[in-house]
Every structure is written in structure tokens, then in C-alpha cells.
C-alpha positions in Angstrom: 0.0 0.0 0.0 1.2 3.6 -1.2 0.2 7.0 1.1 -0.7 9.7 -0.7 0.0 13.4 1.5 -0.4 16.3 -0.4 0.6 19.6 0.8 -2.1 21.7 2.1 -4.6 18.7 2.0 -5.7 17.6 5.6 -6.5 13.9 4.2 -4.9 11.2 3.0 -5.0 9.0 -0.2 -4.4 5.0 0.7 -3.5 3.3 -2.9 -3.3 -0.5 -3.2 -3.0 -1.5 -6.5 -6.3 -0.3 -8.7 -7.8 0.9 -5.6 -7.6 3.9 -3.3 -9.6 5.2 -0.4 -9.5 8.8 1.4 -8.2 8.5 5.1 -9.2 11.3 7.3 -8.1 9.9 10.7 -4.2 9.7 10.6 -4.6 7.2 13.7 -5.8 4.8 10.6 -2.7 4.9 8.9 -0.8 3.2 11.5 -2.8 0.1 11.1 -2.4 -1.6 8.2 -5.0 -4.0 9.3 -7.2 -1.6 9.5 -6.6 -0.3 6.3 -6.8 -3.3 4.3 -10.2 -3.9 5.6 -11.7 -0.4 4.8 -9.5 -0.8 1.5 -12.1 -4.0 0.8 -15.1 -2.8 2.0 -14.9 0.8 0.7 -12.3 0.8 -2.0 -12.4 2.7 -5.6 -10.7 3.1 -8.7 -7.9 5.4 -7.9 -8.5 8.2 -10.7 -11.9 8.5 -9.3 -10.8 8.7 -6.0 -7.8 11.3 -6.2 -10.4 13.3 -8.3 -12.7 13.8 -5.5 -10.2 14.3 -3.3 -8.7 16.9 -5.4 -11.8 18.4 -6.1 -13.1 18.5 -2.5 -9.9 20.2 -1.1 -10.2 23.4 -4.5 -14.0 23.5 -3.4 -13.0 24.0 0.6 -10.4 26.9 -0.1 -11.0 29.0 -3.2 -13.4 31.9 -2.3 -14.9 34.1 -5.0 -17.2 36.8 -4.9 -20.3 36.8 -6.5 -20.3 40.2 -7.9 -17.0 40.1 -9.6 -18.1 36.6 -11.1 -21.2 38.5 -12.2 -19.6 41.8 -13.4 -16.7 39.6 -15.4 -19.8 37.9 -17.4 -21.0 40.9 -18.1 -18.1 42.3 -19.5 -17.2 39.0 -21.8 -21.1 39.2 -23.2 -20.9 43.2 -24.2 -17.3 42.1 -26.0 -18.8 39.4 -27.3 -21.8 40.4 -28.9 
């Protein structure tokens, strides 16, 4: 089993083989038992799973404000059109 810990990312990414799971509780990784049993009963392909991941920790952190979102559509449809 590989560990995935990616900088600025609070979880980990458990990879065995074609599978891979999303550890939140460090404790976990210490117990490879463990592990290998949530790797069975919970396990997913390893693209799809680094993709959430990835995708959950963008979603946590990037802040945008609405108006500037707004105002920049505006501005690409009056160039536009």
C-alpha cells in the first residue's frame, strides 16, 4: 500500500494496486489491518478517487465573490456580442 499526503490537504490518499480510499483519521494509517479492511469494504478506482479528493480540497479553499463573477460575465457578453 502507497500513502498519498499532499501539501495543504488535511487527508490522505491510501492506494493499493487499482484501488484507493480517502483517510481522514491519521490514527488509521498506523494500522495496516485496518486499512486493508476499509481498502475492501470501501475501495475505488484510484483516478476517481484522487479526483474527489482533489476536487473537495479546490472546493474548501477557493473563495470568490459573486459580484466580480457576475460583473466579469458581463463584460465578456458586451465584448462578445
Amino acid at each position: 500500500m502507497k500513502i498519498e499526503n499532499w501539501q495543504d490537504v488535511d487527508e490522505h490518499l491510501v492506494v493499493d494496486n487499482d484501488k484507493a480510499i480517502i483517510v481522514k483519521d491519521s490514527k488509521l494509517l498506523d494500522n495496516p489491518e485496518a486499512l486493508k479492511t476499509e481498502m475492501q469494504r470501501s475501495g475505488k478506482p484510484v483516478t476517481e478517487v484522487r479526483s474527489k479528493l482533489v476536487q473537495k480540497s479546490v472546493k474548501s479553499r477557493v473563495k470568490t465573490d459573486p459580484i466580480k463573477i457576475s460583473a466579469w460575465f458581463d463584460r465578456k457578453h458586451v465584448l462578445s456580442g
